[in-house]
C-alpha positions as CSV (number, residue, x, y, z in Angstrom):
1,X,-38.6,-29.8,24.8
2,X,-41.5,-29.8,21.9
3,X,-44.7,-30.4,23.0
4,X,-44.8,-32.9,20.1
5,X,-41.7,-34.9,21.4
6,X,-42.8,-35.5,24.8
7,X,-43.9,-38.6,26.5
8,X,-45.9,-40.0,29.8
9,X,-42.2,-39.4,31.3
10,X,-42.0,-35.9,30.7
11,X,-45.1,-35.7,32.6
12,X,-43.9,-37.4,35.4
13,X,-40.4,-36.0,35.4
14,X,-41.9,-32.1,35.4
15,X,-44.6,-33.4,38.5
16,X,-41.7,-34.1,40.5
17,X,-39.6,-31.1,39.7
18,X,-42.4,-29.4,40.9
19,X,-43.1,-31.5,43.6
20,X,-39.4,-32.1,45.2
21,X,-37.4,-29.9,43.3
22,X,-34.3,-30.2,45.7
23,X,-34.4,-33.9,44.1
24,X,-32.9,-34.7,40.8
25,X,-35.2,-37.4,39.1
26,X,-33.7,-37.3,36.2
27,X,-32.2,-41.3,36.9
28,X,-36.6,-41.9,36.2
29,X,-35.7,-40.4,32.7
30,X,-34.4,-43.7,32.0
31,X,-35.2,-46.4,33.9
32,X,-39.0,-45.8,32.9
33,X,-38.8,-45.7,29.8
34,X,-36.1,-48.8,29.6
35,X,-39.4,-50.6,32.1
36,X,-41.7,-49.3,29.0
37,X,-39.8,-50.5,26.4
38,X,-39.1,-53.9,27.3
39,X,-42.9,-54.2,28.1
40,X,-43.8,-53.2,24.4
41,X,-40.8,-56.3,23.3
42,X,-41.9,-58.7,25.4
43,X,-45.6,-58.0,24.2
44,X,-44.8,-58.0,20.8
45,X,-42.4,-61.2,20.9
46,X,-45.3,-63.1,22.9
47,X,-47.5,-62.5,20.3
48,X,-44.7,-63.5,17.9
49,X,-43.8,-66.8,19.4
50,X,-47.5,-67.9,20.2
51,X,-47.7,-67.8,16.4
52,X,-45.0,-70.7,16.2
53,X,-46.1,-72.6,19.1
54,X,-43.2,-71.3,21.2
55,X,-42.7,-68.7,24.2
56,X,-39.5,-66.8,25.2
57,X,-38.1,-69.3,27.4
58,X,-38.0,-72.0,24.3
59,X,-37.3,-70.0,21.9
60,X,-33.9,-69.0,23.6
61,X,-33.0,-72.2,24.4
62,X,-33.7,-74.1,20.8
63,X,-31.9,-70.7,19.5
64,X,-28.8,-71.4,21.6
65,X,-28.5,-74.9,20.6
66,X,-28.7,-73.4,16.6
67,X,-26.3,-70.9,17.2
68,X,-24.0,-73.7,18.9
69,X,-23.4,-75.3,15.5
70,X,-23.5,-78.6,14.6
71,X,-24.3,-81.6,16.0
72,X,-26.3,-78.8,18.0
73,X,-25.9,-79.9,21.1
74,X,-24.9,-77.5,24.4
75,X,-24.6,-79.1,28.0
76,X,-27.5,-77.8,30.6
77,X,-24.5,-75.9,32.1
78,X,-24.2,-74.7,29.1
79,X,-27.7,-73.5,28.4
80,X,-28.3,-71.9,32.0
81,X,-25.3,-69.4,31.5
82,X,-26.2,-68.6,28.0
83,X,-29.8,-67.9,29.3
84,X,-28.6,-66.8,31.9
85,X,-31.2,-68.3,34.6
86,X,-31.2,-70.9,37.6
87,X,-30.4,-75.0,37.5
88,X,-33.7,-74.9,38.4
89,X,-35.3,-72.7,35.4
90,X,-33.3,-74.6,32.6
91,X,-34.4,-77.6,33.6
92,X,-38.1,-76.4,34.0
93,X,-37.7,-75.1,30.0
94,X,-35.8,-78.4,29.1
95,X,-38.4,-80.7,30.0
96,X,-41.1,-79.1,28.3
97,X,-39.3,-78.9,25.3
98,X,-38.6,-82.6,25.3
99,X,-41.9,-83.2,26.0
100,X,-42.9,-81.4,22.7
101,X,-40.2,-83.4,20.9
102,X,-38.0,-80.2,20.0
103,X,-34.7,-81.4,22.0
104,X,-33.5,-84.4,23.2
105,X,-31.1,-84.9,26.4
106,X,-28.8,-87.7,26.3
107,X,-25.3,-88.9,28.6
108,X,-22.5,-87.5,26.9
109,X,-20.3,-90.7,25.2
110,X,-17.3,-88.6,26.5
111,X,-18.3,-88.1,30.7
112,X,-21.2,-90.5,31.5
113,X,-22.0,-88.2,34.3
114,X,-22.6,-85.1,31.9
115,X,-26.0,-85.0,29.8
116,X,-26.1,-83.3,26.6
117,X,-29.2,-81.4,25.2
118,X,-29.4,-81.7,21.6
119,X,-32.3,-79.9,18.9
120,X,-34.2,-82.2,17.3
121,X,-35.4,-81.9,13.6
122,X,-38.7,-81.1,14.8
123,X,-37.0,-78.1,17.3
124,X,-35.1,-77.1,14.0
125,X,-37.6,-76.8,11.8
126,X,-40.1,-74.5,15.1
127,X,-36.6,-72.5,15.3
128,X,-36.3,-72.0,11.8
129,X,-39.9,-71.3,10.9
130,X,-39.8,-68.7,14.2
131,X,-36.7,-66.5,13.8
132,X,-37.5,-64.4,10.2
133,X,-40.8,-63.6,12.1
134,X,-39.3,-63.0,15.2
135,X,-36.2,-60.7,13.7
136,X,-39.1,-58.8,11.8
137,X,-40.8,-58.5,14.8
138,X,-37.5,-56.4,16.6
139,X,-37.4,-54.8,13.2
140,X,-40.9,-53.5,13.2
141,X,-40.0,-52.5,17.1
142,X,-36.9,-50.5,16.1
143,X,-38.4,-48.5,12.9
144,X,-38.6,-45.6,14.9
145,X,-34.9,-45.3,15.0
146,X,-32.3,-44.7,12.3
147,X,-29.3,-47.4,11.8
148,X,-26.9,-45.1,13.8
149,X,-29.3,-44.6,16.5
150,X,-30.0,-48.2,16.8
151,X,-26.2,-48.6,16.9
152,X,-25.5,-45.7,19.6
153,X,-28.9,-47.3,22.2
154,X,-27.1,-50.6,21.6
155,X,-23.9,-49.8,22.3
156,X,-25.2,-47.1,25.4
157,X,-27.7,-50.4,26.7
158,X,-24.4,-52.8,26.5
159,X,-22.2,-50.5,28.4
160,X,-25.2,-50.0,31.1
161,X,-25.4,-53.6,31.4
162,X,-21.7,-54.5,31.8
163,X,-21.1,-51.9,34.7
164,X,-24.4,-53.5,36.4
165,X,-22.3,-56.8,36.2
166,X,-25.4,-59.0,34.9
167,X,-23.4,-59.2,31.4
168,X,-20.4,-60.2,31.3
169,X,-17.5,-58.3,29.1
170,X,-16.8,-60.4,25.6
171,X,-13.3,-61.8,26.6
């Protein structure tokens, strides 16, 4: 490999073929520079979100009541498997989002029993105003990479994550 085209990795990959060369490290190829890169997005979206008054948890959560459609409105059922966190966690990020006036939770007119968490105008509007900077944020992250690679890392980071069971298949 070029000089020019190696990383902190490369470095730490040849230290340990040195090292223990009856290992193979190559598995730290990857899995430390996925633990970099998701370090760099979650900086960069922090910094993004603070702009708009929002963090990650709240942002995903008034995004998967937009993305639900109209009346925008998801059950808290609804909103743990789509964020894929605890009862616990949801209802953690629910309350200070009411609190802040961007959702409202109501019982359903259907099942008493059930509550439904419905965006406000207010969480529309933060949502709205967010996700251009926030998609030009994950652009600006990307730039690096041409439109096919972007494509082939997606597709390779999907696959990863469906055989690690933590996403589930689309049906």
């Amino acid at each position: 490999m070029a000089q020019a085209d190696a990383d902190a990795v490369d470095l730490i990959l040849e230290q340990w073929g040195r090292e223990r060369p009856d290992l193979d490290c190559s598995p730290m190829g990857v899995i430390a520079r996925v633990t970099q890169a998701q370090r760099e997005v979650y900086l960069a979206q922090r910094e993004t979100f603070a702009r708009h008054g929002l963090d990650a948890a709240a942002f995903d959560v008034l995004a998967a009541l937009r993305r639900a459609g109209r009346p925008y409105q998801l059950t808290p059922t609804a909103l743990m498997r789509t964020a894929l966190v605890t009862s616990g966690a949801i209802t953690q990020r629910l309350d200070r989002l009411e609190e802040k006036g961007l959702i409202s939770r109501e019982p359903s007119e259907d099942d008493g029993r059930a509550v439904l968490v419905t965006l406000t105008e207010l969480g529309g509007q933060a949502l709205d105003a967010a996700l251009p900077d926030h998609l030009e944020t994950e652009r600006r992250l990307l730039s690096g990479l041409s439109t096919d690679d972007q494509q082939l890392l997606a597709g390779l980071l999907r696959r990863l994550l469906i055989t690690l069971g933590r996403t589930p298949a689309a049906p």
